[in-house]
N, C-alpha and C positions, 0 to 999 in steps of 0.2 A: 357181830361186827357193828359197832357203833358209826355213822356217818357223820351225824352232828352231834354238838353235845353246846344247850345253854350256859358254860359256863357264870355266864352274868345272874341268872337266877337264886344260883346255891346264896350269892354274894348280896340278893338285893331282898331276898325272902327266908321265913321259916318254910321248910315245908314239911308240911302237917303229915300227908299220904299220899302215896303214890300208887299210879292206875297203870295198866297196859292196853291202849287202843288200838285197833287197828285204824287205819287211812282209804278216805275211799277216793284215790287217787287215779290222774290219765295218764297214759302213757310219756309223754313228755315228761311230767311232773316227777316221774320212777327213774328217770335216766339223769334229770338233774342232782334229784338226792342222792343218788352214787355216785354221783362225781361229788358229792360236799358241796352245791350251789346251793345252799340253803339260809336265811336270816332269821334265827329266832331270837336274834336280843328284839325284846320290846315287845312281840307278840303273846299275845292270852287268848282263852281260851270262854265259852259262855252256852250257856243254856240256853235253847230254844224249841218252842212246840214239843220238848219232853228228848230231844237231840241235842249232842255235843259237837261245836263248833269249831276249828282255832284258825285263827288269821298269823300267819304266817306267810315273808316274803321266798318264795321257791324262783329262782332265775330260771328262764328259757332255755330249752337247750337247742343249742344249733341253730340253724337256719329254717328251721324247718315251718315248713306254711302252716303245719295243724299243733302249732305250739299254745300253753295254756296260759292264760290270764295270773299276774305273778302272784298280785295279794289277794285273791279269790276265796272268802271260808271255804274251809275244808272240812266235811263231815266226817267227826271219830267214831268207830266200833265200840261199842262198851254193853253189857249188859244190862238189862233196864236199871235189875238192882242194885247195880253200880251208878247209874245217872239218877236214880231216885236217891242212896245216901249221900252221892257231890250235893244234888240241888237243896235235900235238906241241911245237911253243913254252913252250905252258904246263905239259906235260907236265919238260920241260928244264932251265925256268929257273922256280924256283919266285919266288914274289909277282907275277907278272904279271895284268892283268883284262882284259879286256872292258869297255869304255867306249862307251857310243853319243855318237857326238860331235857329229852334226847329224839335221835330216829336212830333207830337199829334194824337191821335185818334180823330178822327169827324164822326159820325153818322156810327160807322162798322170801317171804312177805315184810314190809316197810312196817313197824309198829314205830307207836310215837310212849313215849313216857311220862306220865302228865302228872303235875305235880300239883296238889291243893294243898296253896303258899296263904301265909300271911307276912306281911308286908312287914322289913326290918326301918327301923329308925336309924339315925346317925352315931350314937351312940352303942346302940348293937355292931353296926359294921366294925367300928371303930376294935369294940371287945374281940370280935373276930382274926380282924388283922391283928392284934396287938399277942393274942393266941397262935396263932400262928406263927409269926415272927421268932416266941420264945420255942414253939415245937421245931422251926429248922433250926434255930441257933443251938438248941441239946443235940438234935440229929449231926451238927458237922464239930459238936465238943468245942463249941465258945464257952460252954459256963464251968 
């Protein structure tokens, strides 16, 4: 069951590979993401002290007095040797990010799906749309 989904990403980036993290989230912040209170146009994601990052805005839920801080990093689950090949990747090839590209529930738990994007031009988007545009217009028999 997918909560949120980057759509802006697919549209603004290649992405290279994608990862499965878990979220090391509070209570508030779980009842927000099930309701779909979630921002991730514009957030990414970053390497530190050998740990995965992403800043993402999560809205408050309720009223409630032990609510969390919205755009707070939030630390990803990932296996070392999955943050040792991100960090050399980007390490490698410079302009590469970090993109959280969905949240979905798997088996109980909030995973995020992080996507190691490099950055499209104007002209890529452009090929994009312009691709697309011909694949609905075959799909509804314009041509």
């Amino acid at each position: 069951m997918v909560f949120i989904k980057n759509r802006k990403a697919k549209h603004d980036y290649f992405v290279i590979e994608e990862f499965e993290a878990g979220l090391v989230l509070l209570g508030s912040e779980v009842k927000s993401i099930r309701e779909g209170r979630v921002d991730l146009k514009g957030s990414w994601g970053y390497i530190r002290d050998g740990e995965v990052f992403i800043n993402c805005s999560i809205s408050k839920w309720g009223s409630s007095p032990f609510n969390h801080e919205e755009t707070r990093p939030r630390k990803l689950l990932l296996h070392k040797r999955e943050i040792e090949k991100i960090s050399k990747e980007m390490q490698l090839k410079q302009g590469l990010t970090l993109v959280p590209l969905s949240f979905y529930l798997k088996n109980g738990k909030i995973k995020c799906n992080l996507g190691l994007c490099s950055g499209k031009h104007k002209y890529d988007k452009r090929n994009d749309l312009k691709e697309r545009s011909i694949k609905r217009d075959l799909e509804r028999g314009r041509w």
